[in-house]
N, C-alpha and C positions, 0 to 999 in steps of 0.2 A: 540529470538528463541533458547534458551537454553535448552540444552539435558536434562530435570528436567521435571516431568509430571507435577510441580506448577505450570508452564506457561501455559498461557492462550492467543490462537487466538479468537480475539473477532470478530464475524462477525453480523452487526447489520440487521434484519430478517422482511422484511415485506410480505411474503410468496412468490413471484415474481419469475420468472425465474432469474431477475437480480442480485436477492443475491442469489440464488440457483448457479450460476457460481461461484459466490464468496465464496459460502460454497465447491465447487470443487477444487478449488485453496487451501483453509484451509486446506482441507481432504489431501491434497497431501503433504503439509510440516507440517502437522500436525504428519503424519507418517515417514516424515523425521526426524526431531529433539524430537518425542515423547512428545508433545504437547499437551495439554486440545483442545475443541473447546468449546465456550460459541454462541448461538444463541439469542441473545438479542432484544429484540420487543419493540419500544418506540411507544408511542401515546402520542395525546398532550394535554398537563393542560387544565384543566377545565374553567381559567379563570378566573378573579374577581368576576364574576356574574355567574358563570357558576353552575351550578346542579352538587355538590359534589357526591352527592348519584349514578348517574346516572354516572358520572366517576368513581366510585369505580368498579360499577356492570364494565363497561366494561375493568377495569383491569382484576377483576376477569375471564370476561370471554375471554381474551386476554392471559391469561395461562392458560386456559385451551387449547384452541387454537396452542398455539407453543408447548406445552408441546406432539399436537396430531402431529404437525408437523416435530418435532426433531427427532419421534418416527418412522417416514415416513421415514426420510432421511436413519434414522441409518439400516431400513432395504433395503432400494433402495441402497444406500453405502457400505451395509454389514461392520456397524462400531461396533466399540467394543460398547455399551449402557454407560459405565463405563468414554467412551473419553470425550463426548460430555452431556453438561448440558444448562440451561436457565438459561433469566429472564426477566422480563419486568417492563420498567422505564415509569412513567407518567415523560411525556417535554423530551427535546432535546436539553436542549442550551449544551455551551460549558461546563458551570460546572458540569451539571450531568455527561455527557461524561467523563469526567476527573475521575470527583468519581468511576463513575464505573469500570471503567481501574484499577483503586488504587485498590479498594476494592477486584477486581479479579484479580490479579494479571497480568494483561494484558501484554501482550511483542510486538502485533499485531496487525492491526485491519484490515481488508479485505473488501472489502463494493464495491459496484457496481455505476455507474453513477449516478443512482437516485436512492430516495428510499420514499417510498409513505407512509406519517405520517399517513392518513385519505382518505376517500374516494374525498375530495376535495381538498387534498394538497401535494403536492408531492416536495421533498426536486433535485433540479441541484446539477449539480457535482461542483458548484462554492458557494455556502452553504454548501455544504456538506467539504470540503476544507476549509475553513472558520474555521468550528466547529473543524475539527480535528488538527486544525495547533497549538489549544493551547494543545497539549498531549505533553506528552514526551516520544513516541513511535514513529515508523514508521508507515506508512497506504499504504496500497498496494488497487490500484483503478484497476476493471476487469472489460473486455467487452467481453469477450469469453473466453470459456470454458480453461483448461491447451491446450497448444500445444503439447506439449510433456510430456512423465510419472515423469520428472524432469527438472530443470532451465538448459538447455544447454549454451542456447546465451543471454548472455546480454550484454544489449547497455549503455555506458557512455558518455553522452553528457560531453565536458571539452572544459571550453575556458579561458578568462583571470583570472576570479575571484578569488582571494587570500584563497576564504575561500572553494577551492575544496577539500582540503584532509577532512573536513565530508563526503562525498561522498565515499572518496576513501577508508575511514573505512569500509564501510558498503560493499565495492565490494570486500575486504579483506576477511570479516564477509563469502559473500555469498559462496566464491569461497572457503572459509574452510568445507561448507558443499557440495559442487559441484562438480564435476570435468566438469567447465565451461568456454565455452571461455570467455571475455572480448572484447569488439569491442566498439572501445573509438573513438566517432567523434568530431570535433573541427571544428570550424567557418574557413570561409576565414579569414585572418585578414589582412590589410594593415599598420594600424596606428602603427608607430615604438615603440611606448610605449605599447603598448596591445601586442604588438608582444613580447615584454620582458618577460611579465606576462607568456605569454602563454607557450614561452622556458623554463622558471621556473618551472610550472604545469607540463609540458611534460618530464623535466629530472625527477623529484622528482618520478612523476609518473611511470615513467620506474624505476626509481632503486628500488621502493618499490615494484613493483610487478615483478621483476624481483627474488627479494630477497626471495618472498613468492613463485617462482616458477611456476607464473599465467601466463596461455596461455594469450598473445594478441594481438591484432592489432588498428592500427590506421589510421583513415580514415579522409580526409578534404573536408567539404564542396564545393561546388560550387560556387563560385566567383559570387556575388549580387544574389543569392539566402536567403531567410530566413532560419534562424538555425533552428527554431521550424519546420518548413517543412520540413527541411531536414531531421531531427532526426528522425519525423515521417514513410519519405518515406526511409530511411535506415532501420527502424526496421521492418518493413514490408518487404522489400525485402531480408532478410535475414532470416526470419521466426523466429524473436526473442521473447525469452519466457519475458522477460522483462526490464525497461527502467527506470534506478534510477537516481533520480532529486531531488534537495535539494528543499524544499518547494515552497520559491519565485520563483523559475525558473518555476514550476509546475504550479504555480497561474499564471504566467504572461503566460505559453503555453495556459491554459484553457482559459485567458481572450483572447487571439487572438485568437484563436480557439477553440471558442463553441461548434462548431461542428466537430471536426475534428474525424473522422469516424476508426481510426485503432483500432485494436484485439487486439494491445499490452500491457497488464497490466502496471502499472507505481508503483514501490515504491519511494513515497515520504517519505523525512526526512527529521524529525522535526529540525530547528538548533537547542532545545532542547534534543534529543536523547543522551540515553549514547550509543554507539557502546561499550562501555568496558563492560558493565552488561552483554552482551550476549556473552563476549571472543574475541570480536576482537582488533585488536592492530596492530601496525606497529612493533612491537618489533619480 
């Protein structure tokens, strides 16, 4: 999310209210860090057997389509015409995804729960996660609308895992373009070895964000309650704009929690992401 109008928020578009939140969320740090938005519209291959001809036509008339809808937004949004451009991809795996990011210079991607390839198939937030875990971008997942006109409160789940400072890049990252609080929760922990770990995460943590000048606080779990629950009912009672989680942790809340119903957006990161392309650093 680099202050350069080359970067690109990719937001993928199947005309739904639920990427239309996601397009709300773009719009808002899109005009933060002066950002492109791309609305991108994938449908799916044809098939080994499938009627080429007959996929073309509905490329064709699938830009036409988002071309009328981009055109919708910019005047509902009242957006520059100039910010926001298309495209649209026949298939969906991971490698076009990837291409496409490359080729646009993507730094984001924004996307909602689901997102509906066809009238008969509709992508969960657990394929949908899957597909984006090989980028080497972040991907911010929304269930409602911005909370507020910018990121005030964010939540940082920290427990023993060695490999929290990627995380802690990216709360660096966000808190350069914010003036936000930090609200870091941490597990119960008993086990005298995890408990090492965790003292380790929590000085490092404090002195790095101490250095950078970042409001925060830190909060502990409930003694045999789940973390993912908790994190949950923390961000939620605190009215938090968002909830950054390093990939696996993101997979493993959505596999326990299919359905788990909070407003809270999540940005996940890729253990691939550079945080340094976009300016942040510990330094």
């Amino acid at each position: 999310m680099a202050k350069t109008r080359k970067d690109v928020i990719v937001v993928p578009w199947d005309y739904s209210e639920t990427n239309e939140i996601a397009l709300q969320h773009a719009i808002q740090l899109a005009n933060e860090v002066d950002n492109q938005i791309m609305l991108v519209r994938f449908i799916k291959e044809a098939g080994l057997f499938g009627n080429k001809a007959a996929k073309q036509a509905e490329y064709e008339s699938e830009k036409v389509k988002i071309k009328e809808s981009a055109a919708a937004m910019v005047q509902k949004y009242n957006l520059d015409p100039e910010r926001i451009f298309i495209d649209v991809e026949i298939g969906i795996k991971a490698k076009v995804v990837e291409s496409l990011i490359k080729d646009a210079n993507g730094n984001l991607v924004i996307c909602g729960r689901t997102y509906k390839l066809s009238d008969k198939t509709t992508l969960g937030i657990r394929e949908i996660a899957d597909m984006l875990a090989v980028i080497d971008i972040p991907f911010i997942v929304t269930t409602a609308p911005p909370a507020h006109q910018y990121y005030k409160e964010i939540v940082v789940p920290l427990d023993h895992d060695k490999k929290m400072k990627e995380t802690l890049q990216w709360v660096v990252y966000l808190s350069k373009y914010y003036n936000c609080n930090i609200n870091i929760i941490k597990p119960y922990i008993e086990d005298e070895y995890m408990k090492k770990d965790m003292e380790n995460n929590i000085y490092f943590t404090k002195k790095v964000l101490d250095k950078k000048n970042i409001i925060y606080g830190i909060k502990t779990a409930k003694k045999g309650k789940v973390f993912e629950d908790e994190i949950l009912k923390f961000s939620v009672n605190i009215d938090s704009d968002l909830v950054v989680l390093i990939i696996n942790k993101y997979k493993k809340m959505i596999k326990d929690n299919p359905d788990y119903e909070a407003t809270i957006p999540f940005l996940v990161i890729n253990r691939n992401s550079e945080v340094v392309k976009y300016g942040g650093s510990f330094r």
